[in-house]
C-alpha distance (Angstrom), angle and dihedral (degrees) to the residues before:
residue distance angle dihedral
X1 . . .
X2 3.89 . .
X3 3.56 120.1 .
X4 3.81 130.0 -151.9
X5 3.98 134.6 -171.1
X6 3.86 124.5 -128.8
X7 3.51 98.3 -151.2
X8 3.70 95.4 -154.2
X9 3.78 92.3 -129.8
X10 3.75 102.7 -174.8
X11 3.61 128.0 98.7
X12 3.71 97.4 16.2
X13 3.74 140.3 114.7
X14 4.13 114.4 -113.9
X15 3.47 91.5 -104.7
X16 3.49 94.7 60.0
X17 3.48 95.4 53.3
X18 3.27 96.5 56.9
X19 3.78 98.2 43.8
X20 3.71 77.6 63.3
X21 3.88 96.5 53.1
X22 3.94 85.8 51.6
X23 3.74 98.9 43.9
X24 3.72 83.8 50.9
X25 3.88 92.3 52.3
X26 3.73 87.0 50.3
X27 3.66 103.8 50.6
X28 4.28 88.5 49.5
X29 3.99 102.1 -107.0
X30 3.43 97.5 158.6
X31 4.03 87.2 -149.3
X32 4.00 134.8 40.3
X33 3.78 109.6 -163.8
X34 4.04 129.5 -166.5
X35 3.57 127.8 -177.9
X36 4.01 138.7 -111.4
X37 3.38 107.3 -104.8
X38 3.51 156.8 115.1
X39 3.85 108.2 -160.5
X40 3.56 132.8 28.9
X41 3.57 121.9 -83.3
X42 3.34 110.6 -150.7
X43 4.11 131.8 19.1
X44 4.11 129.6 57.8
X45 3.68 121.3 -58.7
X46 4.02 136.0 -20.8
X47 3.61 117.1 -11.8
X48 3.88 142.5 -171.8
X49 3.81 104.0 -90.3
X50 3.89 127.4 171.2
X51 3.50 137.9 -144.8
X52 3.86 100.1 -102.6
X53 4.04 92.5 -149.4
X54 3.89 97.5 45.2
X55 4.27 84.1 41.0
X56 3.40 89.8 57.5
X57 4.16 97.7 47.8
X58 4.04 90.7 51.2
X59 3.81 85.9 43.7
X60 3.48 90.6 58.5
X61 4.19 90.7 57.0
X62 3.06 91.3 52.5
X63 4.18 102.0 49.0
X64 3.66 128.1 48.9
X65 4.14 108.2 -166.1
X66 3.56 115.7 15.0
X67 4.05 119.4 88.8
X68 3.57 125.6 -115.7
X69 3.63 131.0 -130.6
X70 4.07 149.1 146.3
X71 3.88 117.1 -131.5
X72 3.00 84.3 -123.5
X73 3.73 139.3 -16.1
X74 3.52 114.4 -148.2
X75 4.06 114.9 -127.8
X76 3.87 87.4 -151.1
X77 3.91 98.7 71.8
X78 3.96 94.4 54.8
X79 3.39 135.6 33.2
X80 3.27 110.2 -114.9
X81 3.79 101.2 -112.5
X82 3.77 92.1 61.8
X83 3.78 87.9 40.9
X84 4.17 88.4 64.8
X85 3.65 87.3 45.3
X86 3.93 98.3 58.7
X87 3.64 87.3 45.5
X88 3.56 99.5 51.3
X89 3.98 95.2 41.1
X90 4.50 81.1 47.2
X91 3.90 87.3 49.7
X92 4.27 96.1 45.9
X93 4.59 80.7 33.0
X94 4.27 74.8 57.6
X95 3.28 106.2 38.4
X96 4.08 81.6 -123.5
X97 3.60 103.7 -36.2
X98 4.05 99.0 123.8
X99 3.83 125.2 111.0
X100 4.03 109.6 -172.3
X101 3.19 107.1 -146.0
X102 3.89 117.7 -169.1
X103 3.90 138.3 -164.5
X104 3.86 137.1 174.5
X105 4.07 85.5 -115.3
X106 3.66 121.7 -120.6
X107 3.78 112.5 -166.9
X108 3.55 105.7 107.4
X109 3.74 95.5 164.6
X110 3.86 86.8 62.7
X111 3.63 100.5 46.1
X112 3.75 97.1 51.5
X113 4.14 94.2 43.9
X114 3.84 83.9 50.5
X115 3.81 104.0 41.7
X116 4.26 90.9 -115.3
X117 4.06 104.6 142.7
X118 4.02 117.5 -114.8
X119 3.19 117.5 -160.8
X120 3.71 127.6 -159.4
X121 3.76 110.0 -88.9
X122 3.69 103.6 -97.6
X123 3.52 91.5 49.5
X124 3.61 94.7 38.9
X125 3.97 87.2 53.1
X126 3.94 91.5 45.7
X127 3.87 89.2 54.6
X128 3.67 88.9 52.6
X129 3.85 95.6 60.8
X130 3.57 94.3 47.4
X131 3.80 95.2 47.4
X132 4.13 85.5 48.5
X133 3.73 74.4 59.9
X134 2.99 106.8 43.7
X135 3.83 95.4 50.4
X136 3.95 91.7 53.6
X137 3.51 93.1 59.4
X138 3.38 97.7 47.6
X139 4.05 85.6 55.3
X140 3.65 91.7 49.0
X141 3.04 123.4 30.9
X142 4.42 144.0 38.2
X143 3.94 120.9 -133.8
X144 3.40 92.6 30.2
X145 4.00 119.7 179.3
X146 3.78 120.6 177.7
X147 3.79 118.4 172.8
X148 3.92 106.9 -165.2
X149 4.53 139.0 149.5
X150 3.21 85.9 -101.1
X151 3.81 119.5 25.3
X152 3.76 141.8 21.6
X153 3.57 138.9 -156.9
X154 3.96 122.6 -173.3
X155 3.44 117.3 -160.0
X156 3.95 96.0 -40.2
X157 3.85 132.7 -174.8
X158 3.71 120.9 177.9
X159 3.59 130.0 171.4
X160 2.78 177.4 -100.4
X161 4.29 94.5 22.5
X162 3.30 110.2 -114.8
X163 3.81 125.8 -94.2
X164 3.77 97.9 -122.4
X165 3.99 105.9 55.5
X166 2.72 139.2 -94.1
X167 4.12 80.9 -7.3
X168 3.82 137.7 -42.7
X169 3.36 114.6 -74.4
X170 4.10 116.9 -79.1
X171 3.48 122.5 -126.9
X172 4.29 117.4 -171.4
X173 3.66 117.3 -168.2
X174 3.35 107.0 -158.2
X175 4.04 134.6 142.5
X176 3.69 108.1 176.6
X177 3.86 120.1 95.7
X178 3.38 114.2 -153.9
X179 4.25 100.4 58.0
X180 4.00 110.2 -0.7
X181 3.81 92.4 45.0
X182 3.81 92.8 61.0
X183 3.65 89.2 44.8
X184 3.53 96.6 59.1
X185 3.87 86.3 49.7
X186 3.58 90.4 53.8
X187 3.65 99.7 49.5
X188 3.96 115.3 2.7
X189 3.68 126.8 111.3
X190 3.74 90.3 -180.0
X191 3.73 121.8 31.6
X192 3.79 109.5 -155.4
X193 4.13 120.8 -179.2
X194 3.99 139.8 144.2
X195 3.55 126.9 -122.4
X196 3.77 143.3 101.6
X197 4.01 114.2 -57.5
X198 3.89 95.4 -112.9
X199 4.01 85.3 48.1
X200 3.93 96.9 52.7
X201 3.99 90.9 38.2
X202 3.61 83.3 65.1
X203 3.34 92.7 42.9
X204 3.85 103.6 48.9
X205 3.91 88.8 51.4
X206 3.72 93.1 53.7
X207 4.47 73.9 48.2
X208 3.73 88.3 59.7
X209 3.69 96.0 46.4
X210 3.56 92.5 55.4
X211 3.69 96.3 42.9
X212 3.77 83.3 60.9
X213 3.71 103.3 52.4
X214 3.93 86.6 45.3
X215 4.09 84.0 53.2
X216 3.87 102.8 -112.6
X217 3.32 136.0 118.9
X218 3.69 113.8 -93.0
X219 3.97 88.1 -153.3
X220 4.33 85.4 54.6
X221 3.74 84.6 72.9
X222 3.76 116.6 76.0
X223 3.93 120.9 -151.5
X224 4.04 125.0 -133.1
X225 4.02 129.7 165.9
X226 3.60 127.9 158.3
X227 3.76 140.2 -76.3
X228 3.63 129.2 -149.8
X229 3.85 123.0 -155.6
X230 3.81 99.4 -144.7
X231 3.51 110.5 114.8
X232 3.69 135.0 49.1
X233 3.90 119.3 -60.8
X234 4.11 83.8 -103.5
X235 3.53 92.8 54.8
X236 3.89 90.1 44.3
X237 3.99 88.4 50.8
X238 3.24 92.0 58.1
X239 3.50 101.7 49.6
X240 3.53 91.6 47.0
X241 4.29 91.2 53.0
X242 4.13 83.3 55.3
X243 3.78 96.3 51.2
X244 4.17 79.2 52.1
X245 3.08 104.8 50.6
X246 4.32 89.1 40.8
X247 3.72 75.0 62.4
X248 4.14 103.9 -109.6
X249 3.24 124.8 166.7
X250 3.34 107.5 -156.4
X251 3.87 140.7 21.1
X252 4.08 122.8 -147.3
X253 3.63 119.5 -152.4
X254 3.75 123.6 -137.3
X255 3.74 121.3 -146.2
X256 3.55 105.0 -105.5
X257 3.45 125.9 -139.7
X258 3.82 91.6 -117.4
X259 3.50 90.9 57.0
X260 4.07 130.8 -160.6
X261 3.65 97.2 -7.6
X262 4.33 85.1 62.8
X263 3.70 94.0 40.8
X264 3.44 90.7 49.3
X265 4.15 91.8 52.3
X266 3.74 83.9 55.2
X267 3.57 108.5 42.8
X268 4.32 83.1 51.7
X269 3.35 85.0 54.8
X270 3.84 114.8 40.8
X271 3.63 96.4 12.9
């Protein structure tokens, strides 16, 4: 089992943020993870709140091992041509340390306060594909036309390549079955959802029956959902054994409200 960080990045000076990245590093996460957004979440009032991209290039200046990653960056706030070129400068920035991580965006609040489009759902969702194609191109390929609903491309070239070939690995967050589940079988090389383990067992099967009728290999797409803290290190064993033997790859973090002193207790533990 791998184990990432959310770095709870909201609310807090720079520094802090960092110190976060670095404690992570230190402890042996293998991953620190932000979010993709632009104001705070949760708690009264305004609120520090970084650019998730930029965070993520100054985090990687200040690091030297673990990966870096956004659960998960909305497609809605860029278009996805200067999405692939923040990755690939993070990933070079890195030295190949990126993981793009990619959801349909659900934060409708945000997007209307802050002029961002939102789409009804199926659209929103059918825009998502394209820009998961759109981005792979641009990684992979020169001359690169693309005629789509929602985007275009006309004869494109962008480099340079990126570092990790033939691009950094893709993570799709996605939960519902009938259209994001099939995308992430068409395109993810990590699968990354929340739920209860008996509800994304069921799920990640009905993963690896897609995968097959879109002719990949259900075992080429990795599995990650999220671990909380609370709980005693017994009861966090536990979970963590279940989300094995479900098959998951890989295990986020959250920032618990305790703070170091609990992360610590769990990275001397599990780590």
């Amino acid at each position: 089992m791998r184990f990432g960080l959310d770095i709870a990045q909201q609310r807090l000076e720079w520094d802090e943020i960092a110190g976060r990245a670095k404690f992570a590093e230190t402890l042996g996460f293998e991953g620190v993870w932000g979010f993709d957004h632009f104001q705070p979440m949760y708690g009264e009032g305004p609120g520090n709140c970084f650019e998730g991209w930029t965070t993520l290039a100054a985090l990687a200046g200040v690091t030297e091992r673990v990966r870096l990653g956004l659960l998960v960056t909305g497609y809605t706030y860029r278009h996805p041509s200067l999405l692939a070129s923040e990755v690939i400068t993070v990933d070079h920035v890195s030295h190949g340390r990126v993981d793009l991580s990619l959801g349909a965006a659900w934060f409708e609040g945000e997007h209307r306060a802050l002029g961002f489009d939102f789409p009804p759902t199926g659209e929103r969702i059918e825009g998502f594909e394209e820009a998961l194609q759109v981005i792979e191109l641009l990684m992979t390929e020169d001359d690169v036309s693309f005629s789509g609903k929602h985007f275009r491309l006309d004869h494109a070239t962008m480099r340079p390549r990126p570092v990790q070939q033939p691009h950094p690995p893709i993570w799709i967050g996605a939960g519902g079955e009938r259209k994001m589940l099939p995308i992430a079988a068409r395109h993810a090389d990590v699968w990354h959802s929340f739920g209860s383990v008996e509800d994304l067992t069921r799920k990640s099967a009905r993963l690896d029956e897609l995968a097959l009728e879109y002719g990949r290999d259900p075992d080429a797409i990795e599995r990650a959902t999220s671990l909380s803290l609370d709980g005693s290190d017994d009861e966090v064993a536990a979970q963590i054994d279940a989300w094995t033997e479900a098959g998951f790859d890989h295990l986020i973090v959250g920032w618990p409200a305790t703070g170091r002193p609990r992360i610590e207790q769990f990275a001397s533990r599990f780590l």
